[in-house]
C-alpha positions as a printed NumPy array, in Angstrom:
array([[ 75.272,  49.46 ,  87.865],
       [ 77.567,  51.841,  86.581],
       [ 79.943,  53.622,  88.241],
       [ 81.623,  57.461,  87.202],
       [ 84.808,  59.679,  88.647],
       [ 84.555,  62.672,  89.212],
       [ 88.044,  64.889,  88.688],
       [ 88.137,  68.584,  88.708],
       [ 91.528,  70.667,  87.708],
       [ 92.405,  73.735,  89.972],
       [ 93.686,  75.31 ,  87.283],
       [ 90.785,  75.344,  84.382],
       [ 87.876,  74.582,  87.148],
       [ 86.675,  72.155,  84.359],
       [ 85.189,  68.335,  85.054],
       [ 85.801,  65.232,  83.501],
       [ 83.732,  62.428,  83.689],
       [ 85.713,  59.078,  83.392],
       [ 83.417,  56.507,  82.777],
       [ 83.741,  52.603,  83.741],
       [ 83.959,  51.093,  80.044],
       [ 87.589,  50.674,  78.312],
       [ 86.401,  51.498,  75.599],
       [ 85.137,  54.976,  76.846],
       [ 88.752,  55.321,  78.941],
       [ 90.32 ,  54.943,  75.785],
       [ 88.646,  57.596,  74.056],
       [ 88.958,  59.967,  76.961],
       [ 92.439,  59.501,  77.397],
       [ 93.325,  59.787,  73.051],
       [ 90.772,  63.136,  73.591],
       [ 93.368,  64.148,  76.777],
       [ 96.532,  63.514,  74.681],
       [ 95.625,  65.829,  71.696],
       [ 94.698,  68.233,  74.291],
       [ 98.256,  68.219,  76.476],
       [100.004,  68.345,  73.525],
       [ 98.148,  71.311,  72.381],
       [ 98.535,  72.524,  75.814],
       [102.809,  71.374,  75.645],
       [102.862,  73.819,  72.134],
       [101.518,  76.538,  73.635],
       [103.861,  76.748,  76.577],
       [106.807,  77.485,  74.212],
       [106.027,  80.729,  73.388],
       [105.824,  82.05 ,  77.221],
       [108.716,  80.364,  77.524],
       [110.649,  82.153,  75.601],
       [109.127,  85.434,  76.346],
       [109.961,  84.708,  79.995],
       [113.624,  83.361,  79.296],
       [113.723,  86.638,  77.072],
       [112.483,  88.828,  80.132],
       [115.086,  87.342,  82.284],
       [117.776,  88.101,  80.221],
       [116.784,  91.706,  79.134],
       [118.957,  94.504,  81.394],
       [118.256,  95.795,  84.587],
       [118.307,  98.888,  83.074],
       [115.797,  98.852,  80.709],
       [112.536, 100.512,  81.244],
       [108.912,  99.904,  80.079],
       [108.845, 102.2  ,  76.904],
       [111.352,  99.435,  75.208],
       [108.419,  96.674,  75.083],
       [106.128,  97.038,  71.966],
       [102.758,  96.808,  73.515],
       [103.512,  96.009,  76.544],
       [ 99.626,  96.504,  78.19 ],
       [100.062,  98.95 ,  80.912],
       [ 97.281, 100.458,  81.763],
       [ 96.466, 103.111,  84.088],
       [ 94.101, 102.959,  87.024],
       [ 90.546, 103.971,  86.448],
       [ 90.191, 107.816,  86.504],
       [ 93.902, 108.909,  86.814],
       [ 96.41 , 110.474,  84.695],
       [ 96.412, 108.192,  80.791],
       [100.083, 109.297,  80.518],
       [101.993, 107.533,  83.385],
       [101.138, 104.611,  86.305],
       [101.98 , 101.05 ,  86.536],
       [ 98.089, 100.306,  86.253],
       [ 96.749,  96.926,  86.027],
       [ 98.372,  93.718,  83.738],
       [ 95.792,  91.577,  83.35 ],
       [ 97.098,  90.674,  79.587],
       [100.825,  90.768,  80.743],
       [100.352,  88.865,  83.697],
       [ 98.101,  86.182,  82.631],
       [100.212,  83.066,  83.876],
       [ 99.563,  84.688,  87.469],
       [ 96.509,  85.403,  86.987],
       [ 94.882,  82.082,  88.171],
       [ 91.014,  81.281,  87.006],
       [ 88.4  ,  83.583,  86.122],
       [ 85.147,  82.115,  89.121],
       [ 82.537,  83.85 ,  86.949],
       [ 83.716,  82.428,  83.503],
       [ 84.954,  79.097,  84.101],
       [ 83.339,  77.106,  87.064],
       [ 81.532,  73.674,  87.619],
       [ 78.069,  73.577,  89.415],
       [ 76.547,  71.147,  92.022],
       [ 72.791,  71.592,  91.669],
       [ 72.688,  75.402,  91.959],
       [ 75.91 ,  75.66 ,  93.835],
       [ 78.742,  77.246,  91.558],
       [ 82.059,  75.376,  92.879],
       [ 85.572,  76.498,  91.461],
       [ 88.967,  78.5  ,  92.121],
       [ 88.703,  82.462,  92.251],
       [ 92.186,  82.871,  91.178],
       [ 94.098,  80.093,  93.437],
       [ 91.176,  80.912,  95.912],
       [ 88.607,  78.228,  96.82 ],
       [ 84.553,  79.587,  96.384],
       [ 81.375,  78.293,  96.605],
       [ 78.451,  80.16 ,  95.433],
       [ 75.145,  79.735,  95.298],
       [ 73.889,  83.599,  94.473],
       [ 75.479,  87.001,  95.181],
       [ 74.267,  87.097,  98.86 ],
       [ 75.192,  83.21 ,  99.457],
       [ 79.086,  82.266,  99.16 ],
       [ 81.63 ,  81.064, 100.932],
       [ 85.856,  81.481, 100.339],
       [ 89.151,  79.489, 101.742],
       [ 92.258,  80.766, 101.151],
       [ 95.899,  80.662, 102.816],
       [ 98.849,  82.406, 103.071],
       [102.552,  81.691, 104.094],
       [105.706,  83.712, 105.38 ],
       [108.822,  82.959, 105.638],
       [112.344,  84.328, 106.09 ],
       [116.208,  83.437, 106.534],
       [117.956,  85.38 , 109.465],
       [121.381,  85.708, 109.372],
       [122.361,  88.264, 112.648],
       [125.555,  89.417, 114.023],
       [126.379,  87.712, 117.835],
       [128.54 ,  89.278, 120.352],
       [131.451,  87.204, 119.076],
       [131.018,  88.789, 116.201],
       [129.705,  85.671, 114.214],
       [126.613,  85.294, 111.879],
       [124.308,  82.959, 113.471],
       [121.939,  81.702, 110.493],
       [118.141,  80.346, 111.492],
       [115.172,  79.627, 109.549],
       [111.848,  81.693, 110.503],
       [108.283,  80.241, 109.815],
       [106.819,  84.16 , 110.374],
       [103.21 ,  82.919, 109.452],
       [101.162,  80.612, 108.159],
       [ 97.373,  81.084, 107.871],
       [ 94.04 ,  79.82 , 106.86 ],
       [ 91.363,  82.528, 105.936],
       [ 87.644,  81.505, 105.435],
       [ 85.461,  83.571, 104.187],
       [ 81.736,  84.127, 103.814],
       [ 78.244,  85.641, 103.485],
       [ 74.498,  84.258, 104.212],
       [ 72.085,  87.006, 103.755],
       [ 72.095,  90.213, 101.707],
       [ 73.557,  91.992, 105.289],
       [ 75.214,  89.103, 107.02 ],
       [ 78.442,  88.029, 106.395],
       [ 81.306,  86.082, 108.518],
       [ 84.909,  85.724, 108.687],
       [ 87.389,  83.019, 110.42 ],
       [ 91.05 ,  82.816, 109.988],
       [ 93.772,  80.807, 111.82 ],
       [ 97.483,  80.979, 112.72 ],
       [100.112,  78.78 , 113.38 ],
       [101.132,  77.588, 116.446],
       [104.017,  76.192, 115.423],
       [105.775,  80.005, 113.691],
       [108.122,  81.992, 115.982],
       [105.415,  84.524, 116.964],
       [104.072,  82.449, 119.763],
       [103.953,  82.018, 123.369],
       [106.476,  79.92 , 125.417],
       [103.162,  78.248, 127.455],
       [101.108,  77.037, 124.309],
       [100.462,  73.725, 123.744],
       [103.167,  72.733, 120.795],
       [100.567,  69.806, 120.389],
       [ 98.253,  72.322, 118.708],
       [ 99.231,  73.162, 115.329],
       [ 96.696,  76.045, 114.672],
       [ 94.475,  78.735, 116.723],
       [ 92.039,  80.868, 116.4  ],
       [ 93.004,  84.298, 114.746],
       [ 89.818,  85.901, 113.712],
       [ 86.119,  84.739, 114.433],
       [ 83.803,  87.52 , 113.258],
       [ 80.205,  87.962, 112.44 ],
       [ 79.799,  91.153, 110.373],
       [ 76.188,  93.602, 109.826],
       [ 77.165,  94.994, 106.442],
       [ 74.274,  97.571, 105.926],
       [ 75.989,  99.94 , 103.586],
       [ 79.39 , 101.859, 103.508],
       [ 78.212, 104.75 , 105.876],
       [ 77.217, 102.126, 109.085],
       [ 78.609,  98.257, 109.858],
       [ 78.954,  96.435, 112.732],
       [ 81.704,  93.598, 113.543],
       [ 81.279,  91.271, 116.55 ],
       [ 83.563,  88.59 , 117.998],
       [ 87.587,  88.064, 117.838],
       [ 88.962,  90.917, 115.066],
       [ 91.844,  93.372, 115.034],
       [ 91.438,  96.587, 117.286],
       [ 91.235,  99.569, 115.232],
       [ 94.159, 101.91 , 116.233],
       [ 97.333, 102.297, 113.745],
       [ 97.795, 101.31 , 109.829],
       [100.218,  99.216, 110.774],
       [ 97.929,  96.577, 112.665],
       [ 95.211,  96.894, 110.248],
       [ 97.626,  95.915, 107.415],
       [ 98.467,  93.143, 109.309],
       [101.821,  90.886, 108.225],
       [100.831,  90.269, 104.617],
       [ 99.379,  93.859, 103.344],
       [102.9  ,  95.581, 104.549],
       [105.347,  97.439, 102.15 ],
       [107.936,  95.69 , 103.774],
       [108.149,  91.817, 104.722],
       [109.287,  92.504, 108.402],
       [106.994,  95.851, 109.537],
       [106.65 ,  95.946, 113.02 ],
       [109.057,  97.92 , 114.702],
       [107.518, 100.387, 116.751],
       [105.964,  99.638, 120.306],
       [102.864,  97.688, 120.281],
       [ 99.181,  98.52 , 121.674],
       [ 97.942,  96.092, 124.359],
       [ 96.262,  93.343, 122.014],
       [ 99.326,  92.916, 120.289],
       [101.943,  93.479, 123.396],
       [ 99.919,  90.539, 125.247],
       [100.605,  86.908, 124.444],
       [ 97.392,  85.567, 125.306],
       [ 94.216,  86.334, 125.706],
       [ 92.103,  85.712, 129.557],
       [ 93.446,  86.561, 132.543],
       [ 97.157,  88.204, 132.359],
       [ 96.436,  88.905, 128.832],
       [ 94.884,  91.723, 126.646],
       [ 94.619,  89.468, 123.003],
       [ 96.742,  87.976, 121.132],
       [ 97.953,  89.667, 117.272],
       [ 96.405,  92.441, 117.767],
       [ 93.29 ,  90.95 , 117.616],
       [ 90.638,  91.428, 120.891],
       [ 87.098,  90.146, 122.118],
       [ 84.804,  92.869, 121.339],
       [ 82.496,  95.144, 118.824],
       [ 83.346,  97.307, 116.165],
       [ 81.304, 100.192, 113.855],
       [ 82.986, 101.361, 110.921],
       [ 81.354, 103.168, 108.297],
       [ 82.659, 105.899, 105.582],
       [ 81.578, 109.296, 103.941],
       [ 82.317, 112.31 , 101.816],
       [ 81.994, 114.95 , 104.638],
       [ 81.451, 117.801, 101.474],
       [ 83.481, 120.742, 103.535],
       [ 87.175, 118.94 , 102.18 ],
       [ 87.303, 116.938,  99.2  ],
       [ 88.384, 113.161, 100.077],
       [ 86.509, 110.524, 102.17 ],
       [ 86.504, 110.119, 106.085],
       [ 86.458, 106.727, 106.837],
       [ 85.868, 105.597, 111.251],
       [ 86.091, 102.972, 113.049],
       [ 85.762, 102.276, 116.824],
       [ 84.39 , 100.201, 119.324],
       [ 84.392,  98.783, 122.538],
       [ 86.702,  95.308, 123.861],
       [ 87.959,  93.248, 126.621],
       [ 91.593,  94.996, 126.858],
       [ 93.788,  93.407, 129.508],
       [ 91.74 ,  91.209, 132.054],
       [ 93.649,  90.231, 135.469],
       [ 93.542,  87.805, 138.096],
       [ 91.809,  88.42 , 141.418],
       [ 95.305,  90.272, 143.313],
       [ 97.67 ,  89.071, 140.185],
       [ 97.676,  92.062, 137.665],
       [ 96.372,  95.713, 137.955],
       [ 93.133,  95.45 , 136.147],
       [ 91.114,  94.211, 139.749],
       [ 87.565,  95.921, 138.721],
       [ 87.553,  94.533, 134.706],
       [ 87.823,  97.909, 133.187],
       [ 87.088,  97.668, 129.55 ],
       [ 89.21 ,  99.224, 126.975],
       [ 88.12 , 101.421, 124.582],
       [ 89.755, 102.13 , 120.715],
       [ 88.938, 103.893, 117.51 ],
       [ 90.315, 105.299, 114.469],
       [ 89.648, 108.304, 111.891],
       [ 91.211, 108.442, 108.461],
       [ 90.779, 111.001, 105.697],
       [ 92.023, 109.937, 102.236],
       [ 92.628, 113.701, 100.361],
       [ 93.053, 112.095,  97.107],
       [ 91.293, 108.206,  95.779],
       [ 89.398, 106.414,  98.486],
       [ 91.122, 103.246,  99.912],
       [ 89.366, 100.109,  98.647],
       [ 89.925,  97.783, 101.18 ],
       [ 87.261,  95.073, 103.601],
       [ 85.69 ,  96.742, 106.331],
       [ 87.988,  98.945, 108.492],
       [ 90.885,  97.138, 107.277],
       [ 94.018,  99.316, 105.263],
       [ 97.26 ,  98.127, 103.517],
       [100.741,  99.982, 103.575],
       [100.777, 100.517,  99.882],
       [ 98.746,  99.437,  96.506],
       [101.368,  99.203,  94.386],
       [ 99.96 , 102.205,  92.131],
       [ 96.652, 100.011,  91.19 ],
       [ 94.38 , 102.801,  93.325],
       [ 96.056, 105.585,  91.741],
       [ 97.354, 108.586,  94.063],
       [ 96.397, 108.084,  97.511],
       [ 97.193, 110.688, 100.441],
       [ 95.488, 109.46 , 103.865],
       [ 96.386, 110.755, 107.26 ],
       [ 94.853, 109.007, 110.431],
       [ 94.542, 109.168, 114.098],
       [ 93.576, 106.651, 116.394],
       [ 93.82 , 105.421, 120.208],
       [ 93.195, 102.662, 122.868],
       [ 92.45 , 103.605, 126.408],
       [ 91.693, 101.272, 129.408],
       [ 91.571, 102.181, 132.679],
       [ 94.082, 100.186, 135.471],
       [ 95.603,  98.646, 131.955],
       [ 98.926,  98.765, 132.624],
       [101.69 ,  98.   , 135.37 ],
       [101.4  ,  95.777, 138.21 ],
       [ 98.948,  94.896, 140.893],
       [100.594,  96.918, 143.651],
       [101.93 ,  99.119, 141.007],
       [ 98.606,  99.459, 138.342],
       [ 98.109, 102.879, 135.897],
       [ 96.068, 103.495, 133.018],
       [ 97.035, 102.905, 129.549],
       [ 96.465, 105.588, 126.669],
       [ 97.715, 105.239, 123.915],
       [ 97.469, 107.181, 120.149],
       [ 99.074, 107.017, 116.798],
       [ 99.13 , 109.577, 113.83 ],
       [ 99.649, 107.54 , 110.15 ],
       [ 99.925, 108.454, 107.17 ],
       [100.501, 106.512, 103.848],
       [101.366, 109.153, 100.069],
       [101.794, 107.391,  96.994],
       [102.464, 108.521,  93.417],
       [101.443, 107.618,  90.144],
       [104.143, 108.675,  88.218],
       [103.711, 110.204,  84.622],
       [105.164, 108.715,  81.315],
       [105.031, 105.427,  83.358],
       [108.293, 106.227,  85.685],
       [106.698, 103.642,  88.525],
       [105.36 , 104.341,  91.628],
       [106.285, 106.174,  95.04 ],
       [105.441, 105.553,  98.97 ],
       [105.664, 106.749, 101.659],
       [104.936, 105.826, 105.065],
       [105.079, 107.689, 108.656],
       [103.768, 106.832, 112.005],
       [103.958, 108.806, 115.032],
       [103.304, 106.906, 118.596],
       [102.78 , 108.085, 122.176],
       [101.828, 105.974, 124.801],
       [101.197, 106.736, 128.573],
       [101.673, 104.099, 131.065],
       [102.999, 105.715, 134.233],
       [103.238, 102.843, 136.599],
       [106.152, 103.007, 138.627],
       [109.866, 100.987, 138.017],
       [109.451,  98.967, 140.457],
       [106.277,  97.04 , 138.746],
       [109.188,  95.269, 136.485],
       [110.255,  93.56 , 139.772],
       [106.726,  91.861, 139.834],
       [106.07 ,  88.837, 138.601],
       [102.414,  89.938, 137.001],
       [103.347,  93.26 , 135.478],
       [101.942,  94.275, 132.066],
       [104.947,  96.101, 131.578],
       [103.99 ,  97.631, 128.222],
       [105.842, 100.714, 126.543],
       [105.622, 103.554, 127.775],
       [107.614, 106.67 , 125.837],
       [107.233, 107.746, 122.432],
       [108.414, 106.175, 118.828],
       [108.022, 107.152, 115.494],
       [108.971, 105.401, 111.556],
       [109.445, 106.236, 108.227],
       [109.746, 103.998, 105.336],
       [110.527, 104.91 , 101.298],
       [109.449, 102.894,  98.4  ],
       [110.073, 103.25 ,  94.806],
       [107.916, 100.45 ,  92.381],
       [110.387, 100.162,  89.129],
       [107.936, 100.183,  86.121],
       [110.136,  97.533,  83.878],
       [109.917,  93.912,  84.498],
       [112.507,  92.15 ,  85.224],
       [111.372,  87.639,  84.684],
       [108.373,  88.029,  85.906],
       [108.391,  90.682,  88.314],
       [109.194,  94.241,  89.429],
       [112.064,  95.495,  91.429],
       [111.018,  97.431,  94.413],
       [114.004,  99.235,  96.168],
       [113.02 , 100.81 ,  99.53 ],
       [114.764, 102.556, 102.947],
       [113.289, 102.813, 106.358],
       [114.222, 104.52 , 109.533],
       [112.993, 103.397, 113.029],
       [113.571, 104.927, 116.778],
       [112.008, 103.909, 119.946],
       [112.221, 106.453, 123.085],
       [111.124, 105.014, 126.09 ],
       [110.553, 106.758, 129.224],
       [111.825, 104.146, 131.351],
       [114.269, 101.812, 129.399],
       [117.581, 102.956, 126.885],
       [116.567, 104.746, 123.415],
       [116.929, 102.03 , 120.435],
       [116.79 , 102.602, 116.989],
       [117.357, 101.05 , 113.377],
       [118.558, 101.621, 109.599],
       [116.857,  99.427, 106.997],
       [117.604,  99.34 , 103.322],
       [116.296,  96.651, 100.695],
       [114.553,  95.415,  97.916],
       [111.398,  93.832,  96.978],
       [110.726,  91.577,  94.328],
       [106.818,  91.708,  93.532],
       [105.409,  89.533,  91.452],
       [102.017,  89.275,  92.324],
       [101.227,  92.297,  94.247],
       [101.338,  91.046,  98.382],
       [100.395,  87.182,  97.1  ],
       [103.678,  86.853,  95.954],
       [106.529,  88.421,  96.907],
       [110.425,  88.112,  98.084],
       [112.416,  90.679,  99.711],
       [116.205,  90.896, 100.29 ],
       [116.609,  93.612, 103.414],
       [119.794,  94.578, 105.673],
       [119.078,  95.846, 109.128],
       [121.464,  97.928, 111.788],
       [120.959,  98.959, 115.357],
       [119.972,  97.69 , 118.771],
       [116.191,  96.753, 117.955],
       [117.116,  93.246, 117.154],
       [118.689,  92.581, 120.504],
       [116.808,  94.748, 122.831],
       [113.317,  94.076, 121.567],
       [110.3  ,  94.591, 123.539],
       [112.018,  94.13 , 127.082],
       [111.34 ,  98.106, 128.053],
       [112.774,  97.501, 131.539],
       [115.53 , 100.095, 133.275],
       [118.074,  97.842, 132.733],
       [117.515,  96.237, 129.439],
       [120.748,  95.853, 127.269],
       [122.032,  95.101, 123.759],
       [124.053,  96.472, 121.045],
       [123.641,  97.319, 117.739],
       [124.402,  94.588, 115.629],
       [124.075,  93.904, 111.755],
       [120.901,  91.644, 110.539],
       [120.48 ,  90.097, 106.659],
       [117.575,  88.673, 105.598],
       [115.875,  86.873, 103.023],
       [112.25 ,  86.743, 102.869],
       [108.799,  85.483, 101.067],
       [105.009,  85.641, 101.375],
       [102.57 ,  83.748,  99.185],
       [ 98.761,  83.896,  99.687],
       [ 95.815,  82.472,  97.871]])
């Protein structure tokens, strides 16, 4: 009987069969040395293109490359963009799925990029991907000392799929062991559940989600941690699912993320130019225990969102957004509202109130002519009404969420030259945080990115000032804190 290996190489998604015989090993691996050292020649000509890169001057834009393969995006203005770099950026690119895969019966099996996929037509597939954050804190104490720490921020496992021409599925996990947790879950668990969604895709004017998914209120949430335009984005007060640490009783969800359904659809309404894209449905919200909490009669909690994109439609899954594209969609204005309301979702159980909440978004970017890079902008506008009385914070089983207004604003400017092998993204952002209850807090933020690979890989150098750091969510009368300086060096990779 004879016996064969199978090997497959993330990289080209190409097999090898390494049969039994030494006389067949032999051949395979003389056939494997010509090819590495075909492979060894023709890394030293990217290597000196990228050594080159890295030496050329910060100050040196785009024009100064001979052919240099920007491209605009599809349908915009020929003269200026960042576009896409598909021939620049090939050692980032990752495989091609559709040109270079192995196959398992019918089954195509290979790497989409760095991604994992199986597929066995266009309606049958299935993805795995990851993605990682990470960041180094260094914050002023009140003896005026830097106190240094290491954050794991996140740390994720997406799976992805679809079984029928209108069915499709999505689970993702999070780490248990990051610094986003709560102080009661079990540290012998090393992952939970983040998302567990079955989807009804019909078309792009009507969808339905079901299950564990993100609550459709502000850009912000929707973005989630790794589609931000800046690595550490959420500053302003949070909606219930993300307030709450836990989902079941004394909690409303857990990253934003609720028990519930959503419809979400899109359309070009004809009376403005642009697209109006909804989404809204129906979910658990905060859930209490019989006389521990306010919610005694398990009130629901209702949310949507509208957004109207004046200028390209956002391409982006379902109902979810990003904070910027990095000029690849072209010139995007969108402006959105959304809300939560649940009734008796807020306060105490001797001291209960309702919760609304809304947010007004609104992401601008800029295509730049004769390739001067890109621009963003992004503004938020929060009010949320929780008018339970002071004395809930004395209770032990108050859902003391905000209650007060906040609003943001954030900067970015994509430099079109490359710099190694990335682009320098310096940006500015201003946060304040009224509450009705609690001491005003606020924050200056100035940085840089450093993308390389759009949000899969990216580092960001940041400085922060003001009390948000040491006051934090605690929205009680007599929270304290003072302003204090923050540095911080951060990263995100995803496949």
């Amino acid at each position: 009987m004879k016996f064969s290996y199978l090997w497959m190489s993330p990289a080209s998604g190409i097999n090898k069969i390494w049969p039994e015989s030494n006389q067949q090993w032999r051949q395979c691996l003389s056939a494997a040395c010509k090819k590495y050292k075909r492979f060894l020649g023709s890394l030293v000509l990217p290597t000196i293109v990228i050594l080159t890169g890295t030496a050329y001057p910060p100050y040196a834009y785009a024009e100064v490359f001979n052919n240099n393969g920007f491209k605009t995006a599809p349908g915009h203005d020929k003269t200026g963009g960042v576009g896409v770099r598909e021939k620049q950026d090939w050692w980032l690119n990752g495989n091609n799925f559709q040109n270079n895969h192995n196959r398992i019966g019918d089954v195509k099996v290979g790497f989409d990029k760095y991604k994992f996929r199986m597929e066995y037509d266009d309606y049958r597939w299935l993805t795995i991907g990851a993605g990682y954050r990470g960041s180094g804190v260094w914050a002023q104490n009140a003896q005026n000392n830097y106190r240094d720490r290491y954050s794991n921020d996140n740390a994720r496992i997406y799976v992805n799929g679809q079984i029928h021409r209108y069915i499709k599925f999505e689970f993702n996990t999070e780490c248990f062991w990051c610094n986003n947790t709560d102080k009661g879950d079990n540290p012998k668990i090393l992952f939970t559940v983040l998302d567990a969604v079955g989807k009804f895709e019909y078309n792009r004017y009507f969808n339905i989600w079901g299950g564990r998914m993100l609550v459709p209120t502000e850009r912000g949430e929707l973005s989630g941690p790794f589609y931000q335009a800046t690595h550490d984005p959420f500053k302003t007060p949070f909606f219930s699912s993300d307030f709450s640490t836990h989902f079941g009783a004394g909690g409303a969800g857990r990253y934003g993320r609720d028990d519930g359904a959503t419809f979400w659809g899109s359309l070009e309404p004809g009376f403005v130019p642009g697209t109006l894209s909804y989404a809204g449905g129906i979910y658990r919200g905060l859930s209490s225990k019989n006389n521990l909490g306010p919610n005694q009669t398990d009130n629901v909690m209702w949310a949507g969102r509208l957004t109207y994109n004046f200028l390209n439609p956002e391409q982006n899954p379902g109902y979810y957004t990003s904070q910027t594209y990095y000029g690849k969609a072209g010139d995007i204005l969108a402006l959105a509202f959304g809300f939560s309301y649940q009734k008796s979702g807020a306060g105490s159980h001797l001291h209960s109130s309702d919760f609304l909440g809304w947010v007004t978004d609104a992401v601008f970017e800029k295509v730049l002519p004769d390739n001067l890079g890109v621009l963003t902008f992004n503004g938020e506008y929060k009010k949320f009404y929780a008018n339970y009385d002071r004395a809930a914070f004395l209770d032990g089983n108050c859902f003391c969420i905000f209650d007060g207004q906040s609003w943001t604003v954030t900067g970015l400017y994509l430099i079109p030259a490359r710099i190694g092998i990335g682009q320098f993204q310096p940006y500015g952002r201003f946060t304040s945080i009224q509450p009705d209850n609690s001491s005003n807090r606020e924050e200056v933020e100035g940085g840089v990115n450093y993308i390389i690979d759009g949000f899969n890989a990216r580092v960001s150098a940041y400085y922060q000032y003001g009390d948000l750091f040491t006051k934090g969510l605690n929205y009680a009368p007599d929270a304290l804190g003072g302003k204090v300086n923050v540095f911080k060096l951060s990263f995100q990779i995803q496949i």
